[in-house]
C-alpha atoms as one frame of an Amber mdcrd trajectory, in Angstrom:
protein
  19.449 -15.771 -26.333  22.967 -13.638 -26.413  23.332 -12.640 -23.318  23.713
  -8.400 -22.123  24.318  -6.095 -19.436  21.753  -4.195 -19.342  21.544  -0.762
 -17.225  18.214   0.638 -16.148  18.676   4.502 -14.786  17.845   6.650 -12.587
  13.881   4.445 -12.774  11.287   5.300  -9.440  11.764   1.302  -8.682   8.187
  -0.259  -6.467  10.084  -3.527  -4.740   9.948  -3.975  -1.114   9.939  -0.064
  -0.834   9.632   2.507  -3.374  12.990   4.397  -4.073  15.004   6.582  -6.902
  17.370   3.918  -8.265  19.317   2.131 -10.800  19.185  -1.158 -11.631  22.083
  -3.931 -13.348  20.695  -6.927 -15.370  23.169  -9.415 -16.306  22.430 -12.660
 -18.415  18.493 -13.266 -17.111  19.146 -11.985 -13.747  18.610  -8.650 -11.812
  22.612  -8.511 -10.285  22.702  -5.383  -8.252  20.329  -2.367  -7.256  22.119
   1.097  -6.361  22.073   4.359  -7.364  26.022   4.650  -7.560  25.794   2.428
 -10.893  26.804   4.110 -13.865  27.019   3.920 -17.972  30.568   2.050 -17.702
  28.811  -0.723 -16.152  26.662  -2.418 -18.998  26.702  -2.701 -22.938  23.180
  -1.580 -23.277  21.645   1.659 -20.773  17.824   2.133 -20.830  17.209   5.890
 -19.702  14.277   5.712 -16.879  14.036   9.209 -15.528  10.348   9.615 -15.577
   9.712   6.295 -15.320   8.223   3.857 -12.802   9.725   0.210 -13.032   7.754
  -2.820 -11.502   8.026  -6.266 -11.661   6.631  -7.556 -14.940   2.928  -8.637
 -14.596   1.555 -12.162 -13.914  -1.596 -12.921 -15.535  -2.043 -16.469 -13.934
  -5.772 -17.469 -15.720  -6.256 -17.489 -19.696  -6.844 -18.651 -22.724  -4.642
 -16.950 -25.211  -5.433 -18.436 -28.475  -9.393 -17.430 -27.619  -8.027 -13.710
 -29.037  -9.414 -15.169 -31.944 -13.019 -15.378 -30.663 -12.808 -11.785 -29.256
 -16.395 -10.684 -29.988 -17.925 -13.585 -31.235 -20.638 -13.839 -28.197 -20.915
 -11.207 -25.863 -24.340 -10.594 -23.434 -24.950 -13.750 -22.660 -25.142 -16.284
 -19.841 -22.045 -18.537 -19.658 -23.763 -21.925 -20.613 -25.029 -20.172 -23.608
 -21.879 -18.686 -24.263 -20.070 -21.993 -24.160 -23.129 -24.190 -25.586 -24.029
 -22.289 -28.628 -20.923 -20.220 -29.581 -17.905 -21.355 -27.854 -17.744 -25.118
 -28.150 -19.103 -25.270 -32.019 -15.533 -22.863 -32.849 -13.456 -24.725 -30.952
 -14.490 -28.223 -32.734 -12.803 -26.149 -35.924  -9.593 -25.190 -34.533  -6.161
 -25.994 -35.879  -2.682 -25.970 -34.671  -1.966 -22.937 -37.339  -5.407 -21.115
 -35.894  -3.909 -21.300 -32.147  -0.519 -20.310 -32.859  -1.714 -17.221 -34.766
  -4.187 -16.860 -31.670  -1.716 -17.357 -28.807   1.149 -14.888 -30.840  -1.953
 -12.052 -31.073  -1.940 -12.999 -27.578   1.695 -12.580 -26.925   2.030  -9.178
 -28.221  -1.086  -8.010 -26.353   0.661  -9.166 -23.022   3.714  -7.175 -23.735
   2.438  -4.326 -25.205   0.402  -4.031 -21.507   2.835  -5.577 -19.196   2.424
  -9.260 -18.309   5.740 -11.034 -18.830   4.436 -14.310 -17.366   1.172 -16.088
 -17.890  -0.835 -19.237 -16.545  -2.635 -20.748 -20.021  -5.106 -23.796 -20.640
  -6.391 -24.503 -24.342  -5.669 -26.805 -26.821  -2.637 -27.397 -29.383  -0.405
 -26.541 -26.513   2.416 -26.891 -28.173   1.694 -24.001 -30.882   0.992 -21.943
 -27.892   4.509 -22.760 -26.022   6.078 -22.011 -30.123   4.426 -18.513 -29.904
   5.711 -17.593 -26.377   9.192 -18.579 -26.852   9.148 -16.764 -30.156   8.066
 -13.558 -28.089  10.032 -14.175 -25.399   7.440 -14.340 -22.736   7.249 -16.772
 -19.835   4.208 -19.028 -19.224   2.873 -22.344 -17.701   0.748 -24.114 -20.598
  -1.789 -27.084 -19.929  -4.034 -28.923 -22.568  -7.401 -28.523 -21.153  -9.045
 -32.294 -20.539 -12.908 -32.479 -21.255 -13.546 -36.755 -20.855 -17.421 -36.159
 -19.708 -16.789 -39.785 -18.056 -15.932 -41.341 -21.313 -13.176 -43.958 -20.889
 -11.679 -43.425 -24.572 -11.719 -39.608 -24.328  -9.688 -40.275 -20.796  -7.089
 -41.818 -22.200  -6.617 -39.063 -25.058  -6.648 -36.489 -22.827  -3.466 -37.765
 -20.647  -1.900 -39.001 -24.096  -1.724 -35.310 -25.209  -1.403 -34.154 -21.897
   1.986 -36.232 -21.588   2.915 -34.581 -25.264   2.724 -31.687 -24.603   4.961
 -32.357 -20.843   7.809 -33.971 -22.771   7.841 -31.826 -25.804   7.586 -28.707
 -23.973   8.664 -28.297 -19.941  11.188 -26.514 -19.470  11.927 -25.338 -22.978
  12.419 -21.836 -23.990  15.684 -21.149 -21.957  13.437 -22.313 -19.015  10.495
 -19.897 -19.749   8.086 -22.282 -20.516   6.483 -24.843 -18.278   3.553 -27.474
 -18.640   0.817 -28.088 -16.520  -1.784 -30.682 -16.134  -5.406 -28.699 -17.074
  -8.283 -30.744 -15.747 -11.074 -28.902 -17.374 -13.274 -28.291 -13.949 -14.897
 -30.621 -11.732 -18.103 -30.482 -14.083 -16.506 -31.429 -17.236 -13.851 -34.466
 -15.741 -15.063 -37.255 -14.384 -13.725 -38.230 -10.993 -11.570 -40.804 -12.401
  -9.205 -37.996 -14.351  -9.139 -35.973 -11.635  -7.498 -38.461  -9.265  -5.473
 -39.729 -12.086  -4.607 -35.736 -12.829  -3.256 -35.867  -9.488  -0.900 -38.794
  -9.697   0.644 -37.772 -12.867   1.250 -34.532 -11.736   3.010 -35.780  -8.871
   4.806 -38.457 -10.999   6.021 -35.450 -13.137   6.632 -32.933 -11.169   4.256
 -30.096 -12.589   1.233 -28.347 -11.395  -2.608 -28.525 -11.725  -4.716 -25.815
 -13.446  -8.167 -25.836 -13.160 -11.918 -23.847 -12.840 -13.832 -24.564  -9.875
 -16.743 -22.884  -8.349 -17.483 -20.611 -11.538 -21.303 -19.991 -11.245 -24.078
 -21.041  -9.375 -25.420 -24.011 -11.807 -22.030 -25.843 -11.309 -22.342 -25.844
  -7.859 -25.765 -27.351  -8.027 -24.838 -29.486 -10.469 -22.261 -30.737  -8.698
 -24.106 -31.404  -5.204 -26.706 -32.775  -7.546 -23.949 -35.672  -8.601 -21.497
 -35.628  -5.712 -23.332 -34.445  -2.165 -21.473 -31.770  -1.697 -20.045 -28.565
  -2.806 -17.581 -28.446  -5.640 -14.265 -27.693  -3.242 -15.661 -29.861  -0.667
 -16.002 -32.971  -3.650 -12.302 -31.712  -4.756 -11.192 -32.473  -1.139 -13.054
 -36.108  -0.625 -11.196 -37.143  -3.509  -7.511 -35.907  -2.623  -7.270 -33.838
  -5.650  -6.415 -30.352  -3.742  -2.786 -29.187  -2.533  -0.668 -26.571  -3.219
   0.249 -27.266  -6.570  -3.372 -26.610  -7.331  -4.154 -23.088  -9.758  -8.421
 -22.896  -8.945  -9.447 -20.229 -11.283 -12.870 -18.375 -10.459 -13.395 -19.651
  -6.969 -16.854 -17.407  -6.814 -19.706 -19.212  -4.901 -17.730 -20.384  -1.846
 -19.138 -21.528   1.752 -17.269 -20.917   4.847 -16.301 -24.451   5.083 -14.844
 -24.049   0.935 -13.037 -21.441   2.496 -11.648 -23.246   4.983 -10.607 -25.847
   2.978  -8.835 -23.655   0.378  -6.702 -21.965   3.064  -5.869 -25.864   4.579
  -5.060 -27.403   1.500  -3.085 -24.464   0.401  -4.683 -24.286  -3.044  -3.959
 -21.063  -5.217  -7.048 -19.345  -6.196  -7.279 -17.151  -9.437  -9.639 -14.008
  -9.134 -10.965 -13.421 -12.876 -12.960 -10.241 -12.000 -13.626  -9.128 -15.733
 -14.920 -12.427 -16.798 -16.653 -13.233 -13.610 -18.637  -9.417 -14.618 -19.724
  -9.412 -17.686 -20.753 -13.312 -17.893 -22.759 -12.390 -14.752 -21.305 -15.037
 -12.615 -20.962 -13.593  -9.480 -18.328 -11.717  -7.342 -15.649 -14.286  -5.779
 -15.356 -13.258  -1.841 -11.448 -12.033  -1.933 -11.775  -9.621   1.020 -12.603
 -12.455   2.435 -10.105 -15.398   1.689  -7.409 -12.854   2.006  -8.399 -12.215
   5.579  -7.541 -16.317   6.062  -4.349 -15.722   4.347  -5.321 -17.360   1.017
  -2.818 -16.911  -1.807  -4.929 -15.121  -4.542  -3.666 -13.679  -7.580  -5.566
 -11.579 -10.809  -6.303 -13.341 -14.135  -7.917 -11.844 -17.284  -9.607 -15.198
 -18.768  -9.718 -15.786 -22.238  -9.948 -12.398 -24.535 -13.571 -13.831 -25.712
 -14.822 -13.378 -21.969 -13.022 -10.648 -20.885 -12.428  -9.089 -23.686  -8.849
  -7.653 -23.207  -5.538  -8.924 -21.367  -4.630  -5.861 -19.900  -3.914  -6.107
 -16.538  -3.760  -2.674 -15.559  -7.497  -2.849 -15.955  -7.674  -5.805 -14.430
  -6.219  -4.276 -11.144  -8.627  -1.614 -10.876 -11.373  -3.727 -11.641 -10.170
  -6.279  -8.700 -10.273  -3.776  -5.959 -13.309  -1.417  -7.076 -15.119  -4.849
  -7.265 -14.613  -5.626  -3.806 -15.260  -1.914  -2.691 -18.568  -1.800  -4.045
 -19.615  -5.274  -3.285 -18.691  -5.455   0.382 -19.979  -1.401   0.759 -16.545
  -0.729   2.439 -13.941   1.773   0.497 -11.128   0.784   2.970 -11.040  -3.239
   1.600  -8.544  -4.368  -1.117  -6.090  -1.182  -1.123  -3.941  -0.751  -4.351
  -1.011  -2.295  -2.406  -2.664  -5.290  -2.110  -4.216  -5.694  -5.194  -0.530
  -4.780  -6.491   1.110  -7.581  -4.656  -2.290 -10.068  -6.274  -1.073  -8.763
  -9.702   2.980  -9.845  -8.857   4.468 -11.297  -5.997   0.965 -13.535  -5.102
   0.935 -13.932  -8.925   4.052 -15.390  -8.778   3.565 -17.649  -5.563   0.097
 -19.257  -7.498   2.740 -20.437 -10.536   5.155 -21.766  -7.547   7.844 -18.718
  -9.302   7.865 -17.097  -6.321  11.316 -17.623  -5.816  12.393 -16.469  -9.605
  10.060 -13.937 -10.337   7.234 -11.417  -8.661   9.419  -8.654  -7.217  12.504
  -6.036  -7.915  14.797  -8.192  -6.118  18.825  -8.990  -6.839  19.160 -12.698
  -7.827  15.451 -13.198  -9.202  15.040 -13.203 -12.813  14.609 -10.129 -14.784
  10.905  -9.675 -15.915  10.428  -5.877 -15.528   7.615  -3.464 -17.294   8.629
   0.445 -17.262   5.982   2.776 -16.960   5.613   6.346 -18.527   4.694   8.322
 -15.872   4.699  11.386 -18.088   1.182  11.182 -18.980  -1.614  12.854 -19.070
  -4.038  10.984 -16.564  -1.058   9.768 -14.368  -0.037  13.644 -13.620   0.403
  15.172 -10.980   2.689  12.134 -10.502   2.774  11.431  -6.436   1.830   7.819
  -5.163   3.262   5.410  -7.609   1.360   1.957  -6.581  -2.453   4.042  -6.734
  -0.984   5.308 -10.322  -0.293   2.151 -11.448  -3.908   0.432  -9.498  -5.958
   3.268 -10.132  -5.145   5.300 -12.928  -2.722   3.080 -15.369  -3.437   0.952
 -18.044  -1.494  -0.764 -20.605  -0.947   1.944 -22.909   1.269   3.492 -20.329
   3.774   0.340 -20.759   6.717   1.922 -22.609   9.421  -1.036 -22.323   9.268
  -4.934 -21.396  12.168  -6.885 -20.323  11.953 -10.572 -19.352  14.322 -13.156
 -18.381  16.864 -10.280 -19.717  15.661 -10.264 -23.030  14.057  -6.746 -24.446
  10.592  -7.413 -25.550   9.809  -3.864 -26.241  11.157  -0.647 -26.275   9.488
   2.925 -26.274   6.271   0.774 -27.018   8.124  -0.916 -30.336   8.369  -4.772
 -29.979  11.332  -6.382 -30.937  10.709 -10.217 -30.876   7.805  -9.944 -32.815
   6.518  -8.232 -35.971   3.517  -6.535 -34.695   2.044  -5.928 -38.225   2.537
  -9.222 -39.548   1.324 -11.381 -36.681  -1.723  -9.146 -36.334  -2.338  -9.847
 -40.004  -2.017 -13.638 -39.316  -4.908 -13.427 -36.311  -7.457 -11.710 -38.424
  -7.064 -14.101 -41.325  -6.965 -17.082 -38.833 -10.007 -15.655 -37.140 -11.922
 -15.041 -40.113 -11.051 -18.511 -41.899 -11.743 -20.199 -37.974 -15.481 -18.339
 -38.269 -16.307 -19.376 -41.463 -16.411 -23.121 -40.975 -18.936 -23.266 -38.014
């Protein structure tokens, strides 16, 4: 990437408070803060009067190349969903299919403000090709299904390892590979500890569903004795380089454990909705100091990636469900959506918040809008009343994704092109 000052002016900037400033990018990094900077100081200035500039979003559970099973199976229980619909596609995929999938993807992200994403599927490497084409930053992990067979096992770690030294750290640094243990229902416990060593051995992090619905909890006391975090524990697979996604059905004791074992939990309130799986307790885990951040899930579950939406959704959720309007205010669920984002990715110290010296992954709002005027609280704008639409420019790791709501890493008409053929030709096979 050629590197550019960039100057953002005159922007309502939310960081540790929310303030009237400027702000100086230089190379990938946010340099200097102040509203004494002027036009003399960069080779590029981005006019934000009327505009609200927050850190960019991190979306830290999904499956992006899934865009291309957006309304395949909706209404439907999640076994069924997976069973009958979900798994027969996914025997048909390609490394072409998921690339056109995870781009679709991409442009989706930036067009609504996620700059950095948390990602399990398959032909990984495709996936990490479309994000460093659109500039975004992610953490990619093959998803490993072995169902206790031996031979599967050992092809899951074999493209797990692929996919580590073909793609960490690649992309100027943007991209980074996980190990993706399927979820304690699908891996047998051999993977799982192995997961653990290898991730170690590597250096990377774990990604991984746990605690989804009620039948894999039964299933799994049915097998193991105990409850799916408490089986997770026995075997020394949790720490904190643990992403849990779902975390829904939870005892007191999973709860405790969680906040011990300083495991990351992903809240996937969309999903967890409209599959019917239940409401994950965040008022809850948050009150034990739990590090939870928002995901959207795969586009076939959810059915969107905007986070915006997501937001809302996260704290109305937890309103309705606990019968208290004062839990999960629109700072906090703000923070889930950035900073906490962040610390579940182990970014915290590069990304997550308008700091000097972390990298620059920024999303400007429009506040000149109809349904976010009168403008007068910025962080219940963007909870409450936002949504992706209102993104009008992306920047991340210094790079300019998109500008007044144009994207210029990507061609928007030709990749969307690409996803409904892929989709179509994907569909046609099962």
């Amino acid at each position: 990437m050629e590197s550019k000052n960039i100057l953002i002016k005159d922007a309502t900037i939310i960081s540790n408070e929310i303030k009237k400033s400027s702000l100086l990018i230089q190379n990938d990094k946010i340099v200097e803060i102040s509203d004494k900077l002027g036009v003399s100081d960069a080779e590029e200035v981005i006019n934000a009067s009327g505009k609200v500039l927050i850190p960019g979003l991190v979306n830290t559970h999904t499956h992006l190349s899934m865009t291309l099973m957006r309304g395949l199976a909706d209404d439907m229980p999640l076994d069924t969903w997976l069973n009958n619909y979900i798994w027969p596609v996914e025997a048909e995929l390609n490394s072409e299919y998921c690339y056109a999938g995870a781009l679709v993807a991409c442009a989706e992200m930036i067009k609504s403000g996620t700059t950095c994403f948390n990602d399990m599927y398959f032909f990984m490497d495709h996936v990490a090709k479309a994000a460093e084409e659109a500039g975004l930053r992610g953490i990619i992990s093959h998803g490993m299904i072995d169902f206790g067979d031996e031979d599967k096992r050992k092809q899951e770690f074999k493209e797990s390892i692929r996919i580590i030294k073909r793609c960490h750290n690649t992309g100027d640094g943007r991209i980074q590979v996980a190990f993706g243990p399927h979820s304690p229902y699908t891996c047998s416990q051999e993977l799982l500890s192995q997961v653990k060593r290898e991730a170690a051995k590597y250096g990377v992090r774990i990604h991984i569903h746990v605690s989804e619905t009620q039948k894999e909890v039964s299933d799994i006391l049915e097998a193991h004795g105990k409850r799916p975090f408490e089986y997770l524990d026995e075997i020394g697979f949790l720490g904190s380089e643990v992403t849990a996604a779902h975390a829904v059905w939870l005892s007191e004791n999973e709860m405790d454990i969680i906040k011990q074992s300083e495991v990351k939990l992903s809240h996937n309130p969309s999903s967890n909705m409209k599959l019917s799986s239940g409401v994950s307790p965040v008022s809850k885990l948050l009150n034990k100091n739990v590090c939870i951040s928002i995901g959207t899930d795969g586009p076939a579950s959810n059915n969107n990636m905007d986070m915006f939406e997501e937001m809302k959704i996260t704290s109305l959720l937890q309103k309705v469900t606990t019968m208290d309007p004062t839990v999960l205010n629109a700072e906090e669920v703000f923070k889930m959506a950035t900073i906490n984002g962040a610390r579940s990715l182990g970014l915290e110290d590069q990304i997550g918040s308008i700091e000097v010296g972390k990298k620059a992954d920024i999303a400007l709002i429009d506040a000149r809008s109809p349904q976010l005027t009168p403008f007068r609280n910025p962080i219940s704008h963007i909870v409450y009343s936002a949504n992706g639409g209102n993104v009008d420019t992306v920047i991340c790791n210094g790079e300019i994704l998109m500008q007044n709501r144009k994207l210029l890493t990507i061609d928007e008409n030709r990749i969307l092109e690409a996803a409904q053929n892929a989709s179509e030709e994907l569909l046609s096979k099962k």
